[in-house]
VEXDREN-2710 file (C-alpha; in Angstrom, 1 decimal):
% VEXDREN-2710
k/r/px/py/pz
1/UNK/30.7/104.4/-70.0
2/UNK/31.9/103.5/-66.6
3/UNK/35.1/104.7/-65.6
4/UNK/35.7/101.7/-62.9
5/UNK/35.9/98.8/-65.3
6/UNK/39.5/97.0/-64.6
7/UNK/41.4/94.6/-67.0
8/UNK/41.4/90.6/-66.6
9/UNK/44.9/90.6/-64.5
10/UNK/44.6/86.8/-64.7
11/UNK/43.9/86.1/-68.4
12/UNK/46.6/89.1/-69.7
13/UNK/49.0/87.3/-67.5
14/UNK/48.2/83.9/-69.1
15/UNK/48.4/85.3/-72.3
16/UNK/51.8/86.5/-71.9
17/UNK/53.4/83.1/-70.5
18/UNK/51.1/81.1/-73.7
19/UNK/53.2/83.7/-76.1
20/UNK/56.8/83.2/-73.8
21/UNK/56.3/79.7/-75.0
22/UNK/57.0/80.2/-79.0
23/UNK/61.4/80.6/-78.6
24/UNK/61.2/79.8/-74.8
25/UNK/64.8/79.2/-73.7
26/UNK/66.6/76.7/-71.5
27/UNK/67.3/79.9/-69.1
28/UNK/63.4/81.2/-69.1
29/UNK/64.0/83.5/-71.7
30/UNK/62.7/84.3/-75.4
31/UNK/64.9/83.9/-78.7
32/UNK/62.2/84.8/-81.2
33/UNK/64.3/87.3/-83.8
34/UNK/62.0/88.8/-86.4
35/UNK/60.8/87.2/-89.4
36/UNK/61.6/83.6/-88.2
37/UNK/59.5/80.9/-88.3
38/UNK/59.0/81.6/-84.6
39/UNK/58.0/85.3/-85.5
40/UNK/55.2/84.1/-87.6
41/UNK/54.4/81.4/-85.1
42/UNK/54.0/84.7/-82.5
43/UNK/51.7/87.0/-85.3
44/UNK/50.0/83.7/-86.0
45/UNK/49.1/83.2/-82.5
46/UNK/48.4/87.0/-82.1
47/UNK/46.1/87.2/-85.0
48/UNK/43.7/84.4/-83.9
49/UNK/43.2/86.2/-80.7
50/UNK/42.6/89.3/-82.3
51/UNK/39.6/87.5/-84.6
52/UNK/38.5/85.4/-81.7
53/UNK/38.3/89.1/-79.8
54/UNK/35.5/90.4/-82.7
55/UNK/38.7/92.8/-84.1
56/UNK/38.8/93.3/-88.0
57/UNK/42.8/92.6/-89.0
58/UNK/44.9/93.9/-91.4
59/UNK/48.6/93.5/-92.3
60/UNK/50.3/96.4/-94.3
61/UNK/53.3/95.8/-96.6
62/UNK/55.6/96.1/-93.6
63/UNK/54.1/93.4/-91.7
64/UNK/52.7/95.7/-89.3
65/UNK/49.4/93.9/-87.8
66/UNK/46.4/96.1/-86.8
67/UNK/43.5/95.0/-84.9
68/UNK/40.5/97.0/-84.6
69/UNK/37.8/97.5/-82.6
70/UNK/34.7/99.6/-84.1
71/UNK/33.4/102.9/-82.1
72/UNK/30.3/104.6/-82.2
73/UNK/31.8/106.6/-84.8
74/UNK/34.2/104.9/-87.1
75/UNK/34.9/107.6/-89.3
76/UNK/37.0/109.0/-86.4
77/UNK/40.6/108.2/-86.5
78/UNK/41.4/105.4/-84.0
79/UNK/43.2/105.2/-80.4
80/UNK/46.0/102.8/-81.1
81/UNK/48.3/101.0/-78.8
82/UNK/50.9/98.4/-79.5
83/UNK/54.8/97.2/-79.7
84/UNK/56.6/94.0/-80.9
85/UNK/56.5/90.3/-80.8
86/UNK/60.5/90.3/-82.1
87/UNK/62.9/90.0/-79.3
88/UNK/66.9/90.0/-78.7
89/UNK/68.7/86.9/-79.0
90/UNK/68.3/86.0/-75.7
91/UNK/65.3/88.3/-75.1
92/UNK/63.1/88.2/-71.9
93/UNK/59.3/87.2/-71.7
94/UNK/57.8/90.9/-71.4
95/UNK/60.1/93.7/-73.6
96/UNK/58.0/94.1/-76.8
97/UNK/55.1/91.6/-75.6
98/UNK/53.8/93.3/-73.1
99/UNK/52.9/96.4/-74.7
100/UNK/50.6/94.1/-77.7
101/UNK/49.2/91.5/-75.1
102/UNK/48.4/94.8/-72.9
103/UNK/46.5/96.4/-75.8
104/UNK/44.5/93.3/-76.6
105/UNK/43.5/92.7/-72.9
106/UNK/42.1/96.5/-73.1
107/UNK/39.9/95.0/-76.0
108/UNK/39.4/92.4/-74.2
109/UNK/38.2/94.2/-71.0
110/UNK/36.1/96.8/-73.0
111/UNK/34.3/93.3/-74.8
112/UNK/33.4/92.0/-71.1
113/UNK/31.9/95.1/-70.1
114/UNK/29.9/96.0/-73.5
115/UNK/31.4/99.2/-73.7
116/UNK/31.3/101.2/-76.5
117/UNK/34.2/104.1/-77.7
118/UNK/33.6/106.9/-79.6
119/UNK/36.3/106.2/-81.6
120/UNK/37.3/102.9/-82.7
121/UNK/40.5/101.7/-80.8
122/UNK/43.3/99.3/-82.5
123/UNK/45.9/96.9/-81.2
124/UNK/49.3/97.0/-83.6
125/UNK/52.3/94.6/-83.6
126/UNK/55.2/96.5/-85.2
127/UNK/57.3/94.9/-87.1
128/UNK/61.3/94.3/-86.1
129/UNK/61.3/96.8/-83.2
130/UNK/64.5/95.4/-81.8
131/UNK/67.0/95.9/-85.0
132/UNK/68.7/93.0/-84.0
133/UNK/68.6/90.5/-87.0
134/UNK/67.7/93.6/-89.5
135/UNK/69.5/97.3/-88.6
136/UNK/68.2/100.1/-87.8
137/UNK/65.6/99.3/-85.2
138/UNK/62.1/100.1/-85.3
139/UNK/62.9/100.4/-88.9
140/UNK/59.0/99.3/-89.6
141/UNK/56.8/102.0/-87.0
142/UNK/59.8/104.2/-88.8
143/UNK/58.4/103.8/-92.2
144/UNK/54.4/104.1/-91.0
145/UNK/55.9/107.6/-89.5
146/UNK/57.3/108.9/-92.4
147/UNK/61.2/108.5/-91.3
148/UNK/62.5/105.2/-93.7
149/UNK/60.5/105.1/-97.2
150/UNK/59.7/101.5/-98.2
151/UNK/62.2/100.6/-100.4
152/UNK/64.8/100.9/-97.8
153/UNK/63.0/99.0/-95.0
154/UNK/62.2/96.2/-97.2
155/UNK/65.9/96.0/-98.5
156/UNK/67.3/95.5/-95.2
157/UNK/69.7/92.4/-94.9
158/UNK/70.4/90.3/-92.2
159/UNK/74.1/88.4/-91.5
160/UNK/73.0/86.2/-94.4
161/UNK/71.9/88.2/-97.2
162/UNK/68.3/87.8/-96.4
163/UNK/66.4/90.9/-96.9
164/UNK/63.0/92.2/-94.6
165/UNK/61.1/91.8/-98.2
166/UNK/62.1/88.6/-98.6
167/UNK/61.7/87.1/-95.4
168/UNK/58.0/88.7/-95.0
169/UNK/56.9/87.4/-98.1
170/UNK/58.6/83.9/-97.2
171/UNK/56.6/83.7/-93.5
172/UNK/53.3/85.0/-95.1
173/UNK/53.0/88.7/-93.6
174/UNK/53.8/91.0/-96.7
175/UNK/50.9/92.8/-96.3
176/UNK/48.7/94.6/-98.9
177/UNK/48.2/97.7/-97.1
178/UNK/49.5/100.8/-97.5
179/UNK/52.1/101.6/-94.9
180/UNK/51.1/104.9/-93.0
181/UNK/49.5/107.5/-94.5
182/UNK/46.6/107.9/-92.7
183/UNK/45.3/109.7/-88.9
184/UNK/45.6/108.5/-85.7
185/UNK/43.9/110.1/-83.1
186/UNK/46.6/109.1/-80.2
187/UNK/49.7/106.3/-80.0
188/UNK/49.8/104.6/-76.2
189/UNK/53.1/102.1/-75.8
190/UNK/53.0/100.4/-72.5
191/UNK/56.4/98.6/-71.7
192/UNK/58.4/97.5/-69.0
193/UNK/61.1/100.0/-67.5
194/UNK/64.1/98.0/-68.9
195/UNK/66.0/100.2/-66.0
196/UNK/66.0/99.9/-62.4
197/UNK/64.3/103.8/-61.8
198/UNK/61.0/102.7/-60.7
199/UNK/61.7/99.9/-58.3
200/UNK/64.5/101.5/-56.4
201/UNK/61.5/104.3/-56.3
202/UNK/59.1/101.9/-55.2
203/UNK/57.0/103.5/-58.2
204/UNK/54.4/100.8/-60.0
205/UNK/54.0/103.7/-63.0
206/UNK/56.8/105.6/-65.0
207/UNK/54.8/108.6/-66.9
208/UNK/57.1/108.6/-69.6
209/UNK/57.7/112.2/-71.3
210/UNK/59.6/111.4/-73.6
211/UNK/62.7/109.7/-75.2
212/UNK/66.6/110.3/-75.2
213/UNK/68.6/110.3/-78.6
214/UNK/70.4/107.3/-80.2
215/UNK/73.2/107.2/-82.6
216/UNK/74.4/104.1/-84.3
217/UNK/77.3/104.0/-85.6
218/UNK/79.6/100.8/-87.7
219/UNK/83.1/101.5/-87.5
220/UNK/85.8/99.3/-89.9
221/UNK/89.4/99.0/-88.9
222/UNK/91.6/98.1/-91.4
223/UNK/95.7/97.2/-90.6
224/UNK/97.5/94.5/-91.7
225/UNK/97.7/90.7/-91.0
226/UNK/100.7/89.6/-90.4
227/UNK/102.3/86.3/-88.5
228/UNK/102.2/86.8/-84.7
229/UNK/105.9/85.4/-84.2
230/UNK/107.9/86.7/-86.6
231/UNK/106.5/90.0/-87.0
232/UNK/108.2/92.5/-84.6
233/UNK/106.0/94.6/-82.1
234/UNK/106.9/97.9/-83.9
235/UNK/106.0/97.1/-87.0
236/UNK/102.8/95.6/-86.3
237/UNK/99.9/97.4/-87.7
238/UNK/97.3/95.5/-85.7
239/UNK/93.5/96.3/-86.5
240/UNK/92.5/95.1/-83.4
241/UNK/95.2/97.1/-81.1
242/UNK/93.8/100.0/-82.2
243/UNK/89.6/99.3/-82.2
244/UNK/90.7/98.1/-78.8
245/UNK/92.1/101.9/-77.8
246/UNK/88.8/102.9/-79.7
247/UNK/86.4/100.9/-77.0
248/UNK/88.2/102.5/-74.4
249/UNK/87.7/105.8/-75.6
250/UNK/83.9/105.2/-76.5
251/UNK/83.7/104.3/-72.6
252/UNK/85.7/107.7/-71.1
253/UNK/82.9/109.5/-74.1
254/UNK/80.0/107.6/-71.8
255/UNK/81.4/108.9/-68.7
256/UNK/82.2/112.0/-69.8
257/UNK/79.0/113.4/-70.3
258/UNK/77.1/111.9/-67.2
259/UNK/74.5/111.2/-65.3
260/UNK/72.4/110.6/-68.5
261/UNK/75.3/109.5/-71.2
262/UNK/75.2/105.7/-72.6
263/UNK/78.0/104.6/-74.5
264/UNK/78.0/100.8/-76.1
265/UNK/79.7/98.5/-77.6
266/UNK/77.9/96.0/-78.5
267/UNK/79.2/94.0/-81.9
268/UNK/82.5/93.1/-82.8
269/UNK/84.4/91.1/-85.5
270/UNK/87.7/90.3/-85.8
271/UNK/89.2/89.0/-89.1
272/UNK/90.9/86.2/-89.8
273/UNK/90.3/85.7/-86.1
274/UNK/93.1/83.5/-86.1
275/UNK/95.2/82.7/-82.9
276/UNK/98.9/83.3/-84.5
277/UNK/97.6/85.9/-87.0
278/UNK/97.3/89.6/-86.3
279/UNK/94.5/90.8/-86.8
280/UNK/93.8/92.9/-90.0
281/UNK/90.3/93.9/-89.9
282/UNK/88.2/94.8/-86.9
283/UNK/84.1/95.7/-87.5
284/UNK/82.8/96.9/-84.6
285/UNK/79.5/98.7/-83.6
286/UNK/78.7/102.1/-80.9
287/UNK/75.3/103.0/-79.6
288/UNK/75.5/106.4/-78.0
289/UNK/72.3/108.0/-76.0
290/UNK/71.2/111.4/-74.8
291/UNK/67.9/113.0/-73.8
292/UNK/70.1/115.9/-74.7
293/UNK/70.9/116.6/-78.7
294/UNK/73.3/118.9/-78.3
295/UNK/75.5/116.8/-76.0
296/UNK/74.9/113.8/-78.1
297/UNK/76.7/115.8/-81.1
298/UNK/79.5/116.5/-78.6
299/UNK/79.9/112.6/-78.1
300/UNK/79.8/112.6/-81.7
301/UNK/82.7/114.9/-82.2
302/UNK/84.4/113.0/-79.9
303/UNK/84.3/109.7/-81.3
304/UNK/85.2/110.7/-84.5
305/UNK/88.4/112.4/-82.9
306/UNK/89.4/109.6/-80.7
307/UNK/89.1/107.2/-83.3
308/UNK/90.4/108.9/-86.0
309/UNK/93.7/109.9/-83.8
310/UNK/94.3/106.3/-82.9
311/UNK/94.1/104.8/-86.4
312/UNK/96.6/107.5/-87.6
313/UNK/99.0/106.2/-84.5
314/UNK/99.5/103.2/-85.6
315/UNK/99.0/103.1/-89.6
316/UNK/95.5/102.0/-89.6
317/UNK/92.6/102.8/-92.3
318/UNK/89.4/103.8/-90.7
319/UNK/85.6/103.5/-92.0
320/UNK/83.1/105.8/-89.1
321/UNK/79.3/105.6/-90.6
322/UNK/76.3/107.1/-88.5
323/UNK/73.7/104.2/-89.9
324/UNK/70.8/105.6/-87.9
325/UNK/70.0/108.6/-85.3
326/UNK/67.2/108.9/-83.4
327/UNK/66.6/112.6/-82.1
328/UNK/65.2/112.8/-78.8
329/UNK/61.3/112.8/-78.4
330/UNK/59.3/114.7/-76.1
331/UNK/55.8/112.9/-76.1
332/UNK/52.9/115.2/-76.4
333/UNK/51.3/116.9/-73.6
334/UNK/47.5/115.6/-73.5
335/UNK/48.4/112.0/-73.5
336/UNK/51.0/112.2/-70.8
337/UNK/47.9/113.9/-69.3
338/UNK/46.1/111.0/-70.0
339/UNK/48.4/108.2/-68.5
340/UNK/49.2/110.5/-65.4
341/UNK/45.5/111.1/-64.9
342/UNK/44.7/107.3/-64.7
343/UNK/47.6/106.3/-62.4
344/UNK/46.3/108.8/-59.9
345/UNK/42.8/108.0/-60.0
346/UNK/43.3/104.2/-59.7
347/UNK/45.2/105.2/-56.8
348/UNK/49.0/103.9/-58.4
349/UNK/52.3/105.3/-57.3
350/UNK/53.6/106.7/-60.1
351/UNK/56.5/109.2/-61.4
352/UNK/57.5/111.0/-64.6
353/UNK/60.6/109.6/-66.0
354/UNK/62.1/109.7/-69.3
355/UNK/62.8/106.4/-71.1
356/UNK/66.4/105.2/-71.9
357/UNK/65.5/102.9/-74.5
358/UNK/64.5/103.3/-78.4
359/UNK/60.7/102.6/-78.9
360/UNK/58.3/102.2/-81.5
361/UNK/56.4/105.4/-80.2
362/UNK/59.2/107.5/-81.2
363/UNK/58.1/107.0/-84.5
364/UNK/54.6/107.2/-84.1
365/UNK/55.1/110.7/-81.9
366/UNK/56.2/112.0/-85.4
367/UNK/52.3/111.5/-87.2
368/UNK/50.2/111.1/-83.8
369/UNK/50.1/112.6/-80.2
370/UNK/52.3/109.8/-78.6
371/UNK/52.6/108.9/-74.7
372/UNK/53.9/105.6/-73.1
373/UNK/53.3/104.0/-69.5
374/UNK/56.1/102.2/-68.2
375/UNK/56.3/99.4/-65.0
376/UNK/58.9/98.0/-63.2
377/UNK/61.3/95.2/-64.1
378/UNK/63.0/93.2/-61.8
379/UNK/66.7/94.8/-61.2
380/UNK/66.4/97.0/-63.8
381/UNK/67.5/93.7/-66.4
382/UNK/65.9/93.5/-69.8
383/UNK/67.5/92.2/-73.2
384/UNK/68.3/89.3/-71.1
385/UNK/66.6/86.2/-70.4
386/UNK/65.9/86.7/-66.8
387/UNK/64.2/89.9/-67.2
388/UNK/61.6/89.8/-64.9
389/UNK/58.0/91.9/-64.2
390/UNK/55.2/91.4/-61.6
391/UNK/51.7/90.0/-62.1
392/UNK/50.4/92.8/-59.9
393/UNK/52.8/95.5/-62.5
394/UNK/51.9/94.3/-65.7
395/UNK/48.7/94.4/-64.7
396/UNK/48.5/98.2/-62.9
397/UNK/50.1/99.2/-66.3
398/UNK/47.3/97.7/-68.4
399/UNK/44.5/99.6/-66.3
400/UNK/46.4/103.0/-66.9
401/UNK/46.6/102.1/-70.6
402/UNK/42.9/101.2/-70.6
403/UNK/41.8/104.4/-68.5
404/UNK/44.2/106.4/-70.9
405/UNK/42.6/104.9/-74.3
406/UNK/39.1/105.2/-73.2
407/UNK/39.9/108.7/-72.1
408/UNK/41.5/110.0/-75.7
409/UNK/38.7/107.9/-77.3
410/UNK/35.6/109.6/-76.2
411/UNK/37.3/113.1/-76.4
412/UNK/35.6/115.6/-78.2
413/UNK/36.9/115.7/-81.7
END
C-alpha cells in the first residue's frame, strides 16, 4: 500500500459542520448531552455514513457504535479509533466529534484509494464521554475496559431520575452486543488540544504520552436554615459560609501544587436558595488533576483537612465522597511511535505533550496499546461554544491518524 495517500480535508471538514448542526447554538456552539433526542439524531446520522462507507455496524449494550472495515485478514484483531458525539451543555463543534468524523474520513480515504489493511480497522463512538448529564465520565469506554461492570453504567441517573439503561433503550441504541471482552490490536483518539500548549508553540501535532489523574469528588454541607434578619451573626450556622471557605481552600490546594495542579469547582447547589433564608444545605462538586499520583493523594489529604476543619468551625455536618478517580495513563510506547513517526514524515511540527483532559483512551489503554494525536484549538478554549480548530489542523491530525492506523495495521502479528 502506498504510504502517500492523504485524507479528503474538504469532505472531513464538511462532515464536521453537517454534524455541528444537530444542537447548533445561537452562539456557534453544540448542546447535544447524551442520550437526547439530539444524541440519537447524531449516532443516527453517524451510522448512515458508516453503511453508506461499505462498514459493517454494530451497537453493544452500552450504546457504543463500531464501524468496521474488513482487512486481508479479519481474524486479526482490529486498529480502532474513535471518541464521542455527547457534548457539554454549551459544547463546541470539534471536542468528541472530531476524533469519530476523523476516523471515518481514514475509512473514507483508504475506500478512495482501494487500499487494503492487513487487519480490519474500526471507527467507534463511545458512549457519554463527557459525564455531564450521567456521572462519572467516560463511564461507557470504562465498562468496554473492564473499569465499571454493566450494571452500574446502566444505573446511572441524571438530575431527573432517568437512568443510562433507560434512556438507551428509549432512543433506540441498547445494543445486543456484548460490551468488551474481546482484542484490539491498537486504540488511536485524535482530539483537539482543549489547552493553549500547541498554539503558543506554533505546533500543528501534540504526541500525546499519556494522561494526568482525575478525582471527583461530591461534597454535602449541612447547617441550619434560619431567617436572615432575626437570626444573629454568631449563631448562624450557615451551609453556605462554610462550602464558601471550602472553594477557597480547593483553589490555594490547585495552586499549591503547581505548574501541573487543576483544581475545580464546577457544580453548586444551594438549598432553599431563598434570598432572606440562610442557607442550610450546600452540594457542591471538585475535580482535582495530576500527571503525578502521588501528589494528587496529597491534594486529596488536603481537601479532606481543609474541609473537614471548616465545617467543625462553624457547626456544620459534612458528607466528602471520591465518586470516580482516574489514575494517570502513560500511553504505550509503539503507538506513540506510530503517531510521532507520521507527523515527521508528512513533514508536521509536532511536540510530545501530555493531555490535561479525561479521554475515552484512558480506558481503552487498560485492554489495548493506546496513543492519541492532538491539534490545536483556538486560545486554548474548549467546553465552550466558541471553541475553535483550523481546517488546515483537523485535517494534519487526520493524516497522522491515518499514517498511524495503517502503520499498526499491517504490522506483523
Amino acid at each position: 500500500m502506498s504510504t502517500n495517500i492523504r485524507i479528503n480535508g474538504d469532505r472531513l471538514w464538511q462532515s464536521l459542520m453537517r454534524l455541528a448542526e444537530i444542537g447548533a447554538t445561537e452562539k456557534g456552539g453544540v448542546c447535544r448531552l447524551a442520550l437526547t433526542d439530539l444524541d440519537r439524531e447524531a449516532r443516527d446520522l453517524f451510522v448512515s455514513w458508516c453503511k453508506d462507507a461499505g462498514c459493517t455496524v454494530t451497537i453493544d449494550k452500552m450504546g457504543n457504535i463500531f464501524a468496521r472495515r474488513a482487512g486481508r485478514d479479519n481474524s486479526l484483531p482490529p486498529i480502532m479509533t474513535g471518541s464521542h458525539l455527547d457534548t457539554q451543555p454549551t459544547g463546541g463543534k470539534f471536542d468528541g466529534a472530531y476524533g469519530v468524523l476523523a476516523g471515518l474520513e481514514v475509512i473514507r480515504t483508504l475506500n478512495d484509494h482501494g487500499a487494503e489493511t492487513q487487519a480490519p480497522v474500526e471507527v467507534v463512538a463511545w458512549t457519554n464521554e463527557e459525564g455531564s448529564r450521567f456521572a462519572p465520565a467516560m463511564v461507557a469506554s470504562g465498562v468496554f475496559g473492564g473499569a465499571f461492570d454493566l450494571e452500574y453504567a446502566l444505573s446511572r441517573a441524571d438530575t431527573e431520575g432517568k437512568t443510562m439503561g433507560e434512556e438507551l433503550k428509549r432512543i433506540g441504541y441498547f445494543g445486543d452486543q456484548e460490551v468488551g471482552g474481546r482484542k484490539v490490536g491498537a486504540f488511536f483518539e485524535a482530539h483537539i488540544e482543549q489547552g493553549p500548549i500547541l498554539e503558543a508553540e506554533k505546533k500543528q501535532v501534540g504526541v500525546v504520552q499519556g494522561v494526568q489523574g482525575i478525582r471527583w469528588y461530591e461534597i454535602v454541607v449541612t447547617g441550619q436554615e434560619a431567617h436572615a434578619g432575626p437570626t444573629p451573626m454568631k449563631r448562624r450556622k450557615d451551609a453556605l459560609v462554610g462550602a464558601a471557605r471550602m472553594v477557597g481552600h480547593v483553589n490555594r490546594i490547585g495552586l499549591e501544587h503547581q505548574p501541573y495542579a487543576c483544581a475545580t469547582v464546577g457544580m453548586m447547589q444551594v438549598s432553599p436558595n431563598s434570598r432572606n433564608t440562610i442557607p442550610g444545605k450546600v452540594f457542591f462538586t471538585v475535580d482535582f488533576r495530576h500527571p503525578d499520583e502521588a501528589i494528587l493523594n496529597k491534594m486529596d489529604a488536603a481537601l479532606r483537612k481543609a474541609c473537614e476543619d471548616e465545617a467543625r468551625a462553624i457547626g456544620l455536618s459534612l458528607d466528602l465522597k471520591e465518586i470516580w478517580y482516574s489514575p494517570p495513563v502513560k500511553f504505550a510506547r509503539e503507538c506513540v511511535s506510530a503517531v510521532e513517526g507520521a507527523a515527521k514524515s508528512l513533514g508536521y511540527a509536532h511536540m510530545p505533550i501530555i493531555s490535561g483532559a479525561g479521554h475515552d483512551a484512558v480506558y481503552l489503554s487498560r485492554v489495548a496499546p493506546t496513543a492519541m494525536v492532538f491539534v490545536p484549538c483556538e486560545d486554548g478554549i474548549s467546553h465552550n461554544e466558541i471553541e475553535n480548530a483550523s481546517k488546515d489542523d483537523v485535517a494534519a491530525g487526520c493524516d497522522v491518524l491515518l499514517r498511524a492506523m495503517i502503520e499498526r495495521a499491517n504490522a506483523p502479528a
